[in-house]
Every structure is written in structure tokens, then in C-alpha cells.
C-alpha positions as CSV (number, residue, x, y, z in Angstrom):
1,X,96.7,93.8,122.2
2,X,93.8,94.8,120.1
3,X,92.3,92.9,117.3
4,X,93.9,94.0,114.1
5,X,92.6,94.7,110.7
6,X,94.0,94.5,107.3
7,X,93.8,96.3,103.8
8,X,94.4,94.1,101.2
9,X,95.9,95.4,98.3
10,X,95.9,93.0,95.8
11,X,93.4,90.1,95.2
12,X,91.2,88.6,92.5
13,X,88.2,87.2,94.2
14,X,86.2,86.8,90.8
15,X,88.9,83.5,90.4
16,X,86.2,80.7,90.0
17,X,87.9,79.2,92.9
18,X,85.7,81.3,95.1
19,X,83.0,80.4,93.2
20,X,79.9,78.8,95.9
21,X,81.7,80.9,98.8
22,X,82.0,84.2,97.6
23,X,80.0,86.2,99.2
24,X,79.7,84.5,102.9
25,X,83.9,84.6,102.7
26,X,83.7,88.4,102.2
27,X,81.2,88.7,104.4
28,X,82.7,87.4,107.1
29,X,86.6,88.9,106.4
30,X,84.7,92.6,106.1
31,X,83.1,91.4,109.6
32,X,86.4,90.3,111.1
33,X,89.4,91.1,109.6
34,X,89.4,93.1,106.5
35,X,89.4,97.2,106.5
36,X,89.2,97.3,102.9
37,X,90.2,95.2,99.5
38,X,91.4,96.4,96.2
39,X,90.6,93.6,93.4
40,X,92.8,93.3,90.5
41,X,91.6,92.6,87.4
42,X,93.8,90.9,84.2
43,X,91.1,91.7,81.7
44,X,88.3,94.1,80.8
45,X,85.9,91.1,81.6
46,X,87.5,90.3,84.8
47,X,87.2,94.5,85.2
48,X,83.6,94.5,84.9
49,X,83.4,91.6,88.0
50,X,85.7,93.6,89.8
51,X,83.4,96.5,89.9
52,X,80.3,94.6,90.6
53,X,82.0,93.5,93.9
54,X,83.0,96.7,94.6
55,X,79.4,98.1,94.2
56,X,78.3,95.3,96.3
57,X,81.0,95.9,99.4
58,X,81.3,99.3,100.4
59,X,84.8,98.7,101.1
60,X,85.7,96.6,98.0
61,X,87.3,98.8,95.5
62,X,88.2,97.7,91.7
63,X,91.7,97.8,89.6
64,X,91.2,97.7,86.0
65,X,94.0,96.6,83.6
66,X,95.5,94.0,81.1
67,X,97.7,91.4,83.1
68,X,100.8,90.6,80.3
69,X,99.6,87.3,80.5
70,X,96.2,87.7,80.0
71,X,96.9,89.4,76.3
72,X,95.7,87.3,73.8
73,X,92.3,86.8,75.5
74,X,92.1,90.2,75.6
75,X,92.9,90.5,71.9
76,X,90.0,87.8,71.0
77,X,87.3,90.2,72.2
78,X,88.6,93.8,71.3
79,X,92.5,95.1,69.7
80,X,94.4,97.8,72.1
81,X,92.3,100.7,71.1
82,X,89.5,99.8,71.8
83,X,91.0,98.2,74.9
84,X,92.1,101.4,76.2
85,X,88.9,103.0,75.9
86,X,87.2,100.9,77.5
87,X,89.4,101.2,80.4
88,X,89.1,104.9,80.1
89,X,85.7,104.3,80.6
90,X,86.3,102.3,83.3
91,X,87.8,104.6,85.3
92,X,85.1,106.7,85.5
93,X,83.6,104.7,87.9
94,X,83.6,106.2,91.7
95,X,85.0,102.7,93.2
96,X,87.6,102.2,90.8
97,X,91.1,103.8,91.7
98,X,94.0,102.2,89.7
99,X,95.1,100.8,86.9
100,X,95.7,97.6,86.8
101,X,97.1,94.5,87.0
102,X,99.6,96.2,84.3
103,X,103.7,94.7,83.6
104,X,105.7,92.6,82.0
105,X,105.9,88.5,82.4
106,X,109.1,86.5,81.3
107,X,108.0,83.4,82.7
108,X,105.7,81.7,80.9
109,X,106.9,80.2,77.4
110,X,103.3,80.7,76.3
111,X,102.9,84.5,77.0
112,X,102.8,86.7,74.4
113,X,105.8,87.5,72.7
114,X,108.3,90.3,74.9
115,X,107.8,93.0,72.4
116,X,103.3,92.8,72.5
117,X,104.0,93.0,76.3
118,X,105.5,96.0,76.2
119,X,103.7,97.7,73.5
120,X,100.3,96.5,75.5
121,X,102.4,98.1,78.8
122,X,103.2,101.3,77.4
123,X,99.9,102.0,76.2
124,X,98.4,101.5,79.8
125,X,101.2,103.6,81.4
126,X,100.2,106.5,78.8
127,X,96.5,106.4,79.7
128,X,97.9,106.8,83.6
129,X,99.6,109.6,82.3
130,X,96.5,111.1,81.0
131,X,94.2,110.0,83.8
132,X,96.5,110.7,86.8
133,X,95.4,107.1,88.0
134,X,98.0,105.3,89.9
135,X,99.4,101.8,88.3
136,X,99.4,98.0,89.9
137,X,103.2,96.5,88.1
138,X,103.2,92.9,87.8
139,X,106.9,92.2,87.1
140,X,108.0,88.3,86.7
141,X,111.4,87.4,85.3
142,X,111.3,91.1,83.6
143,X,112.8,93.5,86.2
144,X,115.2,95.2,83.7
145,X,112.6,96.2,81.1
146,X,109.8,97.1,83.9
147,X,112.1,99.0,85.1
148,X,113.1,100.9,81.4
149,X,109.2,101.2,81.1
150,X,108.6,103.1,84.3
151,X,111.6,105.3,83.9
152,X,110.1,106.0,80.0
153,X,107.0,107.6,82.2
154,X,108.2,109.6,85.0
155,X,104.9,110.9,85.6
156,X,103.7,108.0,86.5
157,X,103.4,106.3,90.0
158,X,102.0,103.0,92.0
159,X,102.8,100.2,93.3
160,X,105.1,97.4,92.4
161,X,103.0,94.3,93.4
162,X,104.1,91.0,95.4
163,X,107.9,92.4,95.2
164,X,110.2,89.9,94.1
165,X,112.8,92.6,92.8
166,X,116.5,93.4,93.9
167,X,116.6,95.8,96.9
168,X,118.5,98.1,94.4
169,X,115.2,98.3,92.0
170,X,113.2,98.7,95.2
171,X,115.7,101.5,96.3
172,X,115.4,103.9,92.8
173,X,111.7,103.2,92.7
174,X,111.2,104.5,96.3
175,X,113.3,107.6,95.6
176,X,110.9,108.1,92.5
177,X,107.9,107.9,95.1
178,X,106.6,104.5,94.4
179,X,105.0,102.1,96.2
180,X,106.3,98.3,97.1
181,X,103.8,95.9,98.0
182,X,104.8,92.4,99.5
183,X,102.6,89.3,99.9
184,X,102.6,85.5,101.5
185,X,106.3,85.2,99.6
186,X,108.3,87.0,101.9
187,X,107.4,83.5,104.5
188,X,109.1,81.2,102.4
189,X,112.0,79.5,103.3
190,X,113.2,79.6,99.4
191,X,112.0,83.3,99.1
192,X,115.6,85.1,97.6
193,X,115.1,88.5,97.4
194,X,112.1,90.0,98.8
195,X,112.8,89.5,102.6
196,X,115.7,92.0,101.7
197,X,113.5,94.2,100.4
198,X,111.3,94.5,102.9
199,X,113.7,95.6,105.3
200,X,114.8,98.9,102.6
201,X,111.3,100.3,101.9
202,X,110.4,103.3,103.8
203,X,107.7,103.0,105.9
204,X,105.2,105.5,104.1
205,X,105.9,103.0,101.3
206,X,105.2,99.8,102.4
207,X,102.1,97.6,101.5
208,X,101.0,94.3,101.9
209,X,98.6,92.2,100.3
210,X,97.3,88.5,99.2
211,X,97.2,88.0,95.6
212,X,94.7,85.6,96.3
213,X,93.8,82.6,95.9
214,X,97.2,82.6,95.4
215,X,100.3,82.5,97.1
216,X,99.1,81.3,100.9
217,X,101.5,82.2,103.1
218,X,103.0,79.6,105.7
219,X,101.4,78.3,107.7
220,X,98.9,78.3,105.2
221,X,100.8,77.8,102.3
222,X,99.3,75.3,99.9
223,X,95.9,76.1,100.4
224,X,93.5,78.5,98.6
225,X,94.8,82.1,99.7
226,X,92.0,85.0,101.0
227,X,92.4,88.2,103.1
228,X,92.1,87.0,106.7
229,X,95.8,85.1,106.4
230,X,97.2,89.0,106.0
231,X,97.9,88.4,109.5
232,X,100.6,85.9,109.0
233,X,102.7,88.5,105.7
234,X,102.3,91.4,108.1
235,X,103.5,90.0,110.9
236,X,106.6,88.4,109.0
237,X,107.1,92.0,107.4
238,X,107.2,93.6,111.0
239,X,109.6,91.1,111.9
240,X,112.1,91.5,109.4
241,X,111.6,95.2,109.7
242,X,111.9,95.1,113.8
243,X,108.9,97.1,113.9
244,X,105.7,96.8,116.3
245,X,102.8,95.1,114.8
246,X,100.2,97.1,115.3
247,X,101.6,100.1,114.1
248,X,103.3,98.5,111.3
249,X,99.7,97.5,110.3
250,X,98.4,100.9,110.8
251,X,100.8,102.2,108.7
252,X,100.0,100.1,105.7
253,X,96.7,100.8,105.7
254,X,97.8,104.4,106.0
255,X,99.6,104.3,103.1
256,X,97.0,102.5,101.2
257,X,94.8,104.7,101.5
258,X,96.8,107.3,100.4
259,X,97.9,105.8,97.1
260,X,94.4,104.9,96.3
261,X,92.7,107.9,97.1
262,X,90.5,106.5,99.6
263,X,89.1,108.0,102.9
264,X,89.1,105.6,106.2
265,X,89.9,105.7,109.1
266,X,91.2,102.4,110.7
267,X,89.9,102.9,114.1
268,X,86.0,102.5,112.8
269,X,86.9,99.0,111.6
270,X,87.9,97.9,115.3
């Protein structure tokens, strides 16, 4: 079989993790095992790093957005307003080509309060509106209300990012024409719901991506996270799908590319 090649959909490689290995990391995944990278940002600071990758790697492209969590830094340096000009702004850029990190997140006691999220959510979801720009959901412990907030803006569309909602969610937001994107979680052993899910989406749907440095997947679970262990979520994703690998790979990167707006062909990467 041929050497594959993955498009990661979500990552943050401006985490000071990377920091000292940045470059000779991306370098080498571009090289080897990477067709293209979308980086996520959680604030208009991590935005502008985000794009300076992306005008670095021809093949890096930039998400710009306020992660739920990432509110009240946000809030030191400018209120939502100003916020969402600056991201206007943003978007102007040629390399950047969604919205986010956007959504709601339950988990952490010390996140802003549930009502800030959402006001800071609906904001973002009205500037897709206006831009036409698709949006990256992060949705942890909140599946109810992200789902009320996406209904709220029918016009809008994306992709719900390292899935960890009920196949029934996954279902209505398919139908609507989203995207679902699934990352190293779907390996674990104590991973409830997504491996479910994965078997539901259609496959002009389905994406996969890192989230890195975070969630490794096993084997590599446990260690910092980058592009080149796509290998092991696709192939667990084809598995539980009883699909072919290669062309379940394809595929995603098909569908990437479509959601993004970005012309490639995978067969130049091999």
C-alpha cells in the first residue's frame, strides 16, 4: 500500500509546548506525512500566531476565534466589540478560512460563567452569518445549549470538533449539513460515545484531526500530540466504520478541503 498522508483539522502548534521544535516538527510532518494543517486559535493573540505559521507553510492555514475558556483573557485586552472586529479583520486574510475555536465549555469550574459563554458564542456565530465563514464548535459538557445555539443560526455551518456528542446530536447536525470531526479519543478504552458516532457520520462528513499537543492517541497516548500520529485516529475511524484505509483517508481530506475552501489535490502530496 502506498504511503498515506493526512489533513489535520484541528491543532494549536503556537502551544509553548512546541516551543524549540517548531519549525523542524513541521517541517518534517509537511515532508512526510501531513497534506495540510488548519490551526486553531482560542484568542485574537493566539490568532495572529496562527497566521504567521500559515504565511510561513504553504499548507498551514489559520482559524480565528474565542475558545469559551479562553474569555476572560480575551476580555483583559479588548471587550466583544472590539473582539469581533478584529476578527472581522481577520478574516480578510487569504490563509484564514474559519472561525474559530468557537462553543460552549461546562467543565471547568473556573470558566466564565454559562450565560458570558453564550453571549461571547452568539456573537461569533452572527459574524459567520455575515461573513459566510464556516465555524470550529468546541462543545464540553454543553451539548444541549450548543446544540440550541446552532439551531438559533441555521445559516450557519462547520464542524463540530473532537466529537464527544450522542450519535443522535451527530445525526440532526449531519442532516443540517455539518461537519463531525473526531480525534485520538475515539482509541480509548474509556471513550463512551464517540466510537458510536463515528460509525453514523456520512462519509462526505467525516473529519479527523489532532488537537494537539493534546489528546495522543494510543499508542501514543500520554505523550505530546502532533500530526504525524493521524495515522493511528484514522485507522481506528476506518475500523469502526469497516472502511478501506486509504480511501477513508482520501475522503477526509476530500471533505476537508471542501469545508475549508481550499484547493489540493492529494495525489501531489505522495
Amino acid at each position: 500500500m502506498e504511503k498515506l498522508r493526512y489533513f489535520d483539522t484541528h491543532s494549536h502548534y503556537n502551544d509553548r509546548r512546541f516551543d524549540g521544535q517548531r519549525e523542524e516538527l513541521l517541517d518534517r510532518l509537511f515532508a512526510e506525512d501531513v497534506t495540510c494543517i488548519v490551526g486553531a486559535a482560542t484568542t485574537t493573540a493566539d490568532a495572529r500566531e496562527h497566521i504567521a505559521l500559515a504565511e510561513r507553510y504553504p499548507n498551514y492555514y489559520a482559524a480565528v476565534g474565542i475558545h469559551p475558556g479562553n474569555i476572560a483573557e480575551q476580555m483583559e485586552k479588548s471587550d466583544l466589540s472590539e473582539t469581533i472586529e478584529t476578527l472581522r479583520r481577520m478574516l480578510e486574510h487569504p490563509k484564514v478560512v474559519a472561525i474559530g475555536e468557537i462553543g460552549l465549555d461546562y467543565y471547568w469550574e473556573d470558566n466564565p460563567p454559562r450565560e458570558v459563554q453564550k453571549e461571547w458564542l452568539h456573537a461569533q456565530l452572527v459574524l459567520a452569518e455575515e461573513t459566510g465563514y464556516p465555524v470550529v464548535i468546541h462543545d464540553r459538557d454543553a451539548h444541549g445549549d450548543v446544540f440550541d445555539a446552532l439551531t438559533a443560526h441555521p445559516k450557519v455551518r462547520g464542524v463540530l470538533h473532537s466529537c464527544s456528542c450522542s450519535p443522535e446530536m451527530v445525526s440532526q447536525l449531519v442532516k443540517r449539513g455539518w461537519y463531525v470531526s473526531f480525534s485520538g479519543v475515539i482509541t480509548y478504552k474509556n471513550a463512551a460515545r464517540a466510537p458510536e458516532a463515528v460509525k453514523i457520520v456520512p462519509s462526505d462528513r467525516i473529519l479527523i484531526e489532532t488537537d494537539c499537543p493534546y489528546l495522543s492517541p494510543v499508542p501514543m497516548r500520554g505523550k505530546t500530540n502532533h500530526s504525524g500520529n493521524l495515522c493511528y485516529t484514522a485507522a481506528k475511524a476506518a475500523e469502526l466504520r469497516g472502511e478501506d484505509l486509504e480511501a477513508f483517508v482520501r475522503q477526509t481530506h476530500a471533505n476537508a478541503c471542501k469545508l475549508f475552501g481550499i484547493e489540493d489535490d492529494y495525489d501531489r502530496h505522495l
